[in-house]
C-alpha positions, 0 to 999 in steps of 0.5 A, spaced: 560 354 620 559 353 628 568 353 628 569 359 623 564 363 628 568 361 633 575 362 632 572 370 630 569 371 637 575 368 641 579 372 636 575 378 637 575 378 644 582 379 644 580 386 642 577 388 651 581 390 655 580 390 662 576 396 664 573 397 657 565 399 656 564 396 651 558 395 645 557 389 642 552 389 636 547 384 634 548 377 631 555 374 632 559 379 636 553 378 641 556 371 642 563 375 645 559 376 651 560 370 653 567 369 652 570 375 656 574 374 662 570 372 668 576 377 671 575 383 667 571 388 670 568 390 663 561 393 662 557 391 656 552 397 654 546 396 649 542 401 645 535 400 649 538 402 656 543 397 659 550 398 662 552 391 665 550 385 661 551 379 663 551 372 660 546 368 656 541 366 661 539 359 663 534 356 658 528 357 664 531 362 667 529 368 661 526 374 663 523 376 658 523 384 660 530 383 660 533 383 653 539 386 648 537 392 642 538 385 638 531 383 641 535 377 645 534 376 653 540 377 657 542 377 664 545 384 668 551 384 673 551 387 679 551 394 679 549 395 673 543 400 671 538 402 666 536 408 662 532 410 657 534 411 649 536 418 650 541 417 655 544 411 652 546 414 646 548 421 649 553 415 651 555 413 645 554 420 642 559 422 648 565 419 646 564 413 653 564 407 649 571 405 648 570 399 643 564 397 639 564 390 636 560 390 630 557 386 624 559 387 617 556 385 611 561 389 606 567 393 608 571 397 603 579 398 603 578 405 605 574 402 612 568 404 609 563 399 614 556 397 611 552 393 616 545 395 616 540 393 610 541 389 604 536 392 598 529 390 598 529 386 603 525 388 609 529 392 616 526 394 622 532 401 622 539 402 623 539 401 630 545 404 633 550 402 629 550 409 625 552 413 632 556 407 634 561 408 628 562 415 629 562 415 636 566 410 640 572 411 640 574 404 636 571 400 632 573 393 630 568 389 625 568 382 625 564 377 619 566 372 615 571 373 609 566 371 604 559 371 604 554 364 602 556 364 595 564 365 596 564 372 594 569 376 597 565 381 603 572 385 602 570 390 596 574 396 593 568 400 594 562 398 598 556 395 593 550 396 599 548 402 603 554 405 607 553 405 615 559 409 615 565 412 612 572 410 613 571 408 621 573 401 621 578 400 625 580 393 625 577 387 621 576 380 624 574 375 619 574 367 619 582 368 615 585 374 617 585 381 622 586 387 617 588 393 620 586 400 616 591 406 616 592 412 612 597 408 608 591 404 607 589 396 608 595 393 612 594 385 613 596 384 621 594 377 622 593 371 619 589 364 622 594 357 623 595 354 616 591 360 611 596 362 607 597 370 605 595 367 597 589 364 599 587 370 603 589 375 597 585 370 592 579 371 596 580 379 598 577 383 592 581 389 594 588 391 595 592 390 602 599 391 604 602 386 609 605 387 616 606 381 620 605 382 627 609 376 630 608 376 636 600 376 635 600 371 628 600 364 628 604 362 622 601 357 617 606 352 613 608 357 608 607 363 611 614 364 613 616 363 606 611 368 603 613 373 608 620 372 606 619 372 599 615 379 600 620 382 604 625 381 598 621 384 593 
């Protein structure tokens, strides 16, 4: 489990340009942080009023004053600053986010995102992630291709309440990157050694494929796979 993790966040990581101010949601995108180029000059901002997280703190260094919207402690760069929630979400609001990386628990094929509440279990709010799809100005969501009963977390149509509709714009699993289109949900990437059949037996939706080579890995058969598609 902890290798799948982490060939999503070193995935996703490919998505910060130098320069970016980037939101990273709670849960698994938080561990982006840690991943990003020491060189890049990439403000992190967090719903509760930061704009310049750091990196995990050292075990005893904590400052427990100090903490993301996912209740974790953090640590803030040089020349970062704090404000209060009001101005962090006229931020976000505003169009300043440039990337969001968020959680997901479903996606639907028209880029439906559904992330903040499973029925009938207790949630403390939707957090940020309603005005973050809406407002920054891209939107990758990152999460496991099938959820701990194997069941597809790629759907037809979202089953559990919607986050928001149609704002995904590219989708990291622990198979795959999908990007979606006006033309629908196009399958860009593959991880080294998953097969296209594997990743359509365990996608409950339909997907075309487009293959950008110089950002795929190829798995044994995917060359043959690409052909014969190519042929059809």
């Amino acid at each position: 489990m902890k290798d799948v993790r982490s060939r999503i966040v070193k995935r996703a990581v490919q998505e910060i340009k130098d320069g970016m101010n980037v939101n990273l949601g709670i849960g698994l995108p938080t561990l982006v942080a840690n991943e990003i180029p020491t060189d890049y000059n990439v403000l992190l901002q967090s719903e509760n009023g930061l704009l310049g997280i750091g990196p995990y703190p050292i075990s005893g260094m904590e400052d427990p004053d100090l903490i993301n919207a996912g209740k974790e402690t953090v640590t803030a760069v040089p020349g970062a600053s704090y404000f209060d929630s009001a101005e962090s979400f006229a931020m976000i609001r505003g169009g300043h986010i440039d990337l969001a990386i968020l959680g997901g628990m479903e996606v639907s094929e028209k880029g439906d995102l559904a992330n903040w509440m499973i029925p009938q279990k207790m949630v403390k709010g939707m957090g940020g992630a309603m005005d973050l799809v809406n407002g920054a100005k891209k939107i990758v969501v990152i999460m496991e291709h099938v959820n701990k009963h194997g069941e597809s977390k790629l759907k037809n149509e979202c089953k559990l309440p919607l986050t928001g509709r149609e704002v995904v714009d590219r989708l990291i699993t622990d198979l795959a990157v999908f990007d979606f289109t006006p033309e629908g949900m196009v399958l860009v990437e593959t991880q080294k050694g998953v097969t296209i059949d594997e990743i359509r037996a365990k996608t409950d939706t339909s997907f075309t494929v487009n293959i950008k080579k110089e950002n795929y890995e190829f798995g044994q058969n995917s060359i043959q796979e690409i052909t014969k598609l190519l042929m059809k």
